[in-house]
N, C-alpha and C positions, 0 to 999 in steps of 0.2 A: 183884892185882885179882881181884875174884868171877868174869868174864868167863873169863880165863886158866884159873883152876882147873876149873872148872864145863868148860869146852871140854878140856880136858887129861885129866879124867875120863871125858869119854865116850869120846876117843879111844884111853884106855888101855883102857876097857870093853874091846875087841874089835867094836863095835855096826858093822857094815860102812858100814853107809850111814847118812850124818849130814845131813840135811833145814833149813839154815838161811836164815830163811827174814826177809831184813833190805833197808831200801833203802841200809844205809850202806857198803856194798860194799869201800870203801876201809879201810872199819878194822876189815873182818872179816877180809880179806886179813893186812890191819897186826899181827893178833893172832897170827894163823896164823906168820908167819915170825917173831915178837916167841916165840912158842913155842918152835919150831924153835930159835932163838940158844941158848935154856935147857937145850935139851935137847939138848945135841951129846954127851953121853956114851954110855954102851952103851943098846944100844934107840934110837940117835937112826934115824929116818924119813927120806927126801928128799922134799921138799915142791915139789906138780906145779898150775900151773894152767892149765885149759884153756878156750878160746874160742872159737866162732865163725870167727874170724875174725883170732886168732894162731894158731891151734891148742893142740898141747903145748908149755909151756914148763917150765923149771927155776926156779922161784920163792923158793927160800930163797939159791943161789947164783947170782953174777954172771956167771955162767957158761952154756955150753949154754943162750944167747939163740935157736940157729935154730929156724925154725919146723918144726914137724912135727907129722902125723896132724890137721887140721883138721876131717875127716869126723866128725862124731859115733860113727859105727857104728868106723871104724877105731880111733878116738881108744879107744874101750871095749874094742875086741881087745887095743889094745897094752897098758890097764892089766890085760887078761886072762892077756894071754903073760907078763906081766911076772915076773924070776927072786928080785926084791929087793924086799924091803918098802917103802910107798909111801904117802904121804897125796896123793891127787887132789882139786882146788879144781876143781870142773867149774861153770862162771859160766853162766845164761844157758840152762841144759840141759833146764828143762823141755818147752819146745815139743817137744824129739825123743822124748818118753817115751810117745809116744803109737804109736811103731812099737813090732809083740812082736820084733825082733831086739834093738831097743836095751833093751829091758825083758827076755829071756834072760838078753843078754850082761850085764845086771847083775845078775841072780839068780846066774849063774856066778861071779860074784865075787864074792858075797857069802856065798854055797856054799863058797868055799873060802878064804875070809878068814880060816877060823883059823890055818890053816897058810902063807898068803902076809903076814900081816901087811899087809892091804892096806884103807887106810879111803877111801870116796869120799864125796864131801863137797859136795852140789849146793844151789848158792849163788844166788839169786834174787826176786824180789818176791813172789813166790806160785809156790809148788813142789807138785804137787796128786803123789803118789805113787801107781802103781795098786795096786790090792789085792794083787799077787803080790808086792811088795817090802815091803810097810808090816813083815811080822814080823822083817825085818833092821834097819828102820831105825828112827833116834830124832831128837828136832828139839832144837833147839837156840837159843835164844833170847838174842841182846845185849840185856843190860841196858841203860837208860840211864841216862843220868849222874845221880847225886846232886847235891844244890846245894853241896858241898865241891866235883866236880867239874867244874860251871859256874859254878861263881865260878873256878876254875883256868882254864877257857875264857875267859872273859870277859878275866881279867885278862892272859892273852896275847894277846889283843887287844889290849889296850887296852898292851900294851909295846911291838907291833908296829908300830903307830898312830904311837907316840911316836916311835918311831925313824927313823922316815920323813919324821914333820911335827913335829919339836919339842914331844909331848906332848901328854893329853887332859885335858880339865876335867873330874872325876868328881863328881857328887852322890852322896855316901854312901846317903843313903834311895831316891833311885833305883836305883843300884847292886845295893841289896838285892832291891829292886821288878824289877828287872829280871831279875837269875837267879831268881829264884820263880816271873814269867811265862814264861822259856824252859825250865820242869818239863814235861818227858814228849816232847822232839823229842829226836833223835838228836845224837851227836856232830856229826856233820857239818853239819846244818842248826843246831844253838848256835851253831856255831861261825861260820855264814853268819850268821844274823840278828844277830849279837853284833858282826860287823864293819859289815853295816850302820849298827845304832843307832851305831856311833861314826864310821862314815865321817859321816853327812849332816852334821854340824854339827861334827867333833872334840871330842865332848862326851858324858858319859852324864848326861841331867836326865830328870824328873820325863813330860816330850814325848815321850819315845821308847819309854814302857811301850804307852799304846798303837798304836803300829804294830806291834811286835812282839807284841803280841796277836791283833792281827789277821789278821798274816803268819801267827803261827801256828795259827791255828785252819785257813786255808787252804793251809797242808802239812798239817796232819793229817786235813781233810774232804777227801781226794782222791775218795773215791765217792761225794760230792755227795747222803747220802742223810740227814745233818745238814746245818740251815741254821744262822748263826750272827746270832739276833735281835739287831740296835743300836739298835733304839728299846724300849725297854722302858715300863712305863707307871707313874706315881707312884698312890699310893691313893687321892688324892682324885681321881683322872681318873675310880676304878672307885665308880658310885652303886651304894648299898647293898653287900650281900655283911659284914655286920657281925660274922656269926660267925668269916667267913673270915678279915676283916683282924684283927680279937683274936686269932685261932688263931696266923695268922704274927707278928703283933707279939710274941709271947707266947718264941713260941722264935728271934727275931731274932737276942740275943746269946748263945745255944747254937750258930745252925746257923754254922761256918765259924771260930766260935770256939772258948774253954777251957770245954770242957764240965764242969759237978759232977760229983763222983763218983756213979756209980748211976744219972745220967744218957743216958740214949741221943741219938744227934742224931735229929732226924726224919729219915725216910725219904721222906714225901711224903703227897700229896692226889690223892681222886679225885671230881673236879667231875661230875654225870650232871643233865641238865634238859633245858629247855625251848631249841629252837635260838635262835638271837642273844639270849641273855639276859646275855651279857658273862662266858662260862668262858675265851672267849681273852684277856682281856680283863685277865682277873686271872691267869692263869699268867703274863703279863708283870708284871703289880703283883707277882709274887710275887719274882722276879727282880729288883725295885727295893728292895724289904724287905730279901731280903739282902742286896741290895750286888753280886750275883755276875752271871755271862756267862747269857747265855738261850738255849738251844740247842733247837732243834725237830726232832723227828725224821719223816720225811715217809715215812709207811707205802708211800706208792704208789709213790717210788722205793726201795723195802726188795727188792720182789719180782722175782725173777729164773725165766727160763724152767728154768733149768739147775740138776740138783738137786742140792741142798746149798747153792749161792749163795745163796740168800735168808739160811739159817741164817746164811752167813759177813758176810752185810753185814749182820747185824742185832748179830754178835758185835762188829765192826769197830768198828760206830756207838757202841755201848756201851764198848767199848775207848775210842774217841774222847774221848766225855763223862767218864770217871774221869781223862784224862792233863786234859783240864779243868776236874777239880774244885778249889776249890769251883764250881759252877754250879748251875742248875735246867735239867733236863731236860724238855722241853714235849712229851706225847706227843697230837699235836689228832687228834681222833673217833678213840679207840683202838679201838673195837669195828668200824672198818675194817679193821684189821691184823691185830685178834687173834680175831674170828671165826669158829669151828671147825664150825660146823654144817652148809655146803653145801661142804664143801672134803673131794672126790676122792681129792684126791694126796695129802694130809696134811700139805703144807707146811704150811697156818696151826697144826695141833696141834704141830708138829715150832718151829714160831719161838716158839711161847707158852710151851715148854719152856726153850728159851732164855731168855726174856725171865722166867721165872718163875724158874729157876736163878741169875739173873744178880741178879734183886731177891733174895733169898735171901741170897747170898753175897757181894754186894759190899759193900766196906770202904770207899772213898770218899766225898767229900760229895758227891755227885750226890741233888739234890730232886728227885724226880718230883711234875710234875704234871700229869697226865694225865684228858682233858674227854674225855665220852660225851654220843652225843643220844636213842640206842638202845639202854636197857637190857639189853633182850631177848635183843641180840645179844653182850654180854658174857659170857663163859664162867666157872660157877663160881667152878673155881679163882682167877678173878683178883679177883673181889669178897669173899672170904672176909676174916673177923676176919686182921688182922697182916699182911694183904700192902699196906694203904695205913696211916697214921697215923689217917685220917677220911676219911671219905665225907661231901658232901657234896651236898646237892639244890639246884639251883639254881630259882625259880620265876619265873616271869611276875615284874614289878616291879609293890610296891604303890603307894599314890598316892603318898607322897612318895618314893619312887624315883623314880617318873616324872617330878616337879616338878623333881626333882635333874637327870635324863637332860636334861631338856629345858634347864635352863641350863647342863648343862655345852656342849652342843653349839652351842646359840646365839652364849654368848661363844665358841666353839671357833672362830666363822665372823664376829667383831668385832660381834653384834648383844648388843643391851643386854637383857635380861631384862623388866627392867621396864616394855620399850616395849610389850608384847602382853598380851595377857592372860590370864595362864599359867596360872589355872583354870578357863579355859572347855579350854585345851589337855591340859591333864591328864586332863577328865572325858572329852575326844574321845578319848585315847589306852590309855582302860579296854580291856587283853586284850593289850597291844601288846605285843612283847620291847625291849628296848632297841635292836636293828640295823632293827628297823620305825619306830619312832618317830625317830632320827637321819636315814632316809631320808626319814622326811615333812618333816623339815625340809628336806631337799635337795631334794627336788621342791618345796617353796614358793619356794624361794628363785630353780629356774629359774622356776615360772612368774610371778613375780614381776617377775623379769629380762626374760621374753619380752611381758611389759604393760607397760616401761619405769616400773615404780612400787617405790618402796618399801618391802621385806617387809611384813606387815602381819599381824595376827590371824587376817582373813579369808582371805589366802590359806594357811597353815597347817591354819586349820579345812575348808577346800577340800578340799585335799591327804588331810587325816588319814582325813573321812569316806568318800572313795572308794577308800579302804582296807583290804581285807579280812586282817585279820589271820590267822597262822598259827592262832593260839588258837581260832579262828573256824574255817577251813579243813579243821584237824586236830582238834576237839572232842573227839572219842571217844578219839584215842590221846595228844594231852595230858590226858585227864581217867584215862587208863590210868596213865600215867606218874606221877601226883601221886599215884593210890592205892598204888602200890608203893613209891613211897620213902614213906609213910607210915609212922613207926618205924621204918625202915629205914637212915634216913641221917638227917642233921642238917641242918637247915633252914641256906640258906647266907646267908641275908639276916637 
């Protein structure tokens, strides 16, 4: 296995301290002593691991179970004093790396690692190293499984199942559908979701892909700063937008599919207009297009007090979205997250690096599409030629957009179009965005409700004309806004 080698390389390196940094604890362990079996010839190691709360144990033999040096500080002396070469599994050891004795007492052994043959090996969810140890150490990363390797999961399951309960119903196209949805979780967790789908029903069909979609998106968003959108929106939900749905119709059977040679897949769209003109609206249409999961990424829980955390949950979240590609990634009012102009500390310049490196480089189908209200506050770098597919300008809806907005909403809420009179409504609704005009529907509809009468024209036209729209409100910086993107971008209606 890649795992095996790759872990058996560093530890031949000499590199004293080994930084892995995994939640499947169990089959880093499993690898560690699967090592050790192999290696019982000259050069073999004794393999030690340490907790909390057993202390030091002897972990490759049955042997030398009692407990000793539980102290963190003492546990580090003994692997200091120690006379014979030694691979130490320290689990859990972060929190103490924050004393400088236990940070010494590991430079000291890392100081004299070449000559004791002695690797330490600290195992945990997030392992943060201080600066005085990082030039001894290297990190180390489990792979996860291949779909040859979750289909081997699966199907001992599905032996396990049998043997218990007299055998499981398998649907082949499920089967398939199913190891494909459990790409990018851990051994341990395949192997959990994989028993579920065939515990609820003794069965693998076509029903059990999405739970296990689900589940898994909610192991892998453990930092809550993706959401994973289930309602997404069909094209005819979104009035107008004619450039945009040509554009995604266009590369429908490219994005997620066999692309032609010389082909690139799209990378993504960057929506910028006028607020409630329907940009959220359609990065879900866009997520209906291709068929794929709708992930949003929520800038306000991105930022962390503590520095470096912002950088890492913004790495995480993107980590996240490629283990669920294919998908669209939804990034809503990005010029919150990535504007650099009044920021101090330098985080936002420091995450837009990130976030610029990451579009750059990554190989994935991850679509971005990513909606502004505030040009202004957008930074260069992220508006330039090649960092989106297209720009596009969203504007106020013309009249028959609004004609559109207005019966998709009507029938939205079981009223018949035909029953008002949808061009005295239109001409009332000259300036509106589309989230202003859907609300003057709701506001007729309660005061309609509150006269005990039946919706009517009149109350609609009520409603609309005591309505100050934003187009109205904000005149001068949407009349800013439509002069900029003028040649700028692509007209998205």
């Amino acid at each position: 296995m890649n795992d095996r080698r790759d872990l058996q390389l560093v530890l031949d390196s000499g590199t004293p301290i080994v930084i892995a940094e995994t939640r499947d604890e169990s089959r880093f362990l499993e690898l560690l002593v699967d090592l050790g079996v192999t290696q019982r010839a000259l050069g073999y190691r004794p393999l030690y691991r340490w907790t909390v709360t057993d202390g030091m144990q002897r972990l490759d033999l049955e042997l030398e179970r009692q407990q000793q040096e539980a102290e963190p500080e003492q546990a580090l002396r003994q692997i200091r004093s120690a006379e014979k070469p030694g691979i130490y599994a320290l689990l859990d050891f972060h929190p103490f790396l924050v004393e400088p004795v236990n940070v010494r007492l590991l430079k000291d052994i890392a100081l004299a690692a070449a000559k004791t043959r002695t690797s330490v090996i600290l195992i945990g969810h997030r392992v943060e190293l201080p600066a005085e140890l990082q030039p001894f150490a290297a990190r180390f990363t489990l792979k996860l499984p291949d779909p040859t390797e979750r289909l081997a999961i699966v199907n001992r399951c599905v032996d396990e199942y049998s043997e218990q309960h007299g055998g499981v119903r398998v649907d082949r196209n499920a089967l398939q559908l199913l190891v494909k949805n459990l790409g990018g979780l851990t051994h341990a967790d395949t192997e959990r979701l994989a028993r579920n789908a065939i515990r609820d029903d003794g069965a693998i069909t076509a029903a059990d892909v999405p739970a296990v979609t689900q589940a898994k998106y909610q192991l892998l968003n453990r930092g809550g700063v993706l959401s994973f959108e289930y309602e997404t929106a069909r094209l005819e939900e979104l009035a107008g937008f004619g450039s945009v749905k040509r554009w995604l119709e266009q590369r429908r059977g490219v994005f997620g599919g066999g692309r032609p040679r010389g082909l690139d897949a799209p990378k993504g769209i960057l929506l910028i207009g006028v607020q409630g003109c329907g940009k959220s609206l359609a990065a879900k249409a866009a997520a209906s297009v291709f068929g794929v999961p709708l992930l949003r990424l929520d800038f306000s829980a991105l930022y962390n007090k503590y520095h470096g955390e912002t950088e890492r949950n913004l790495r995480e979240s993107l980590q996240t979205a490629e283990v669920m590609s294919p998908c669209v990634l939804w990034l809503d009012e990005i010029e919150k997250g990535l504007a650099t102009g009044n920021d101090e500390s330098g985080t936002s310049r420091r995450v837009l690096g990130v976030f610029l490196t990451w579009m750059a480089e990554r190989k994935a189908q991850v679509f971005l599409v990513a909606t502004a209200n505030d040009v202004h506050e957008l930074p260069p770098e992220l508006i330039r030629k090649g960092r989106f597919d297209e720009i596009f300008f969203v504007d106020l809806p013309t009249e028959a957009e609004r004609a559109q907005i207005l019966i998709i909403h009507l029938k939205k809420r079981g009223l018949d179009p035909r029953g008002v009179a949808l061009a005295d409504l239109v001409r009332a609704t000259d300036g509106f965005s589309g989230a202003e005009i859907e609300q003057g529907v709701v506001a007729a509809l309660y005061a309609a409700h509150a006269l005990g009468q039946p919706p009517q024209t009149a109350h609609f036209l009520a409603e609309l004309e005591s309505t100050r729209p934003l187009s109205v409100l904000l005149a001068e910086r949407v009349g800013e806004l439509r002069e900029w993107a003028r040649g700028r971008t692509v007209p998205a209606q």
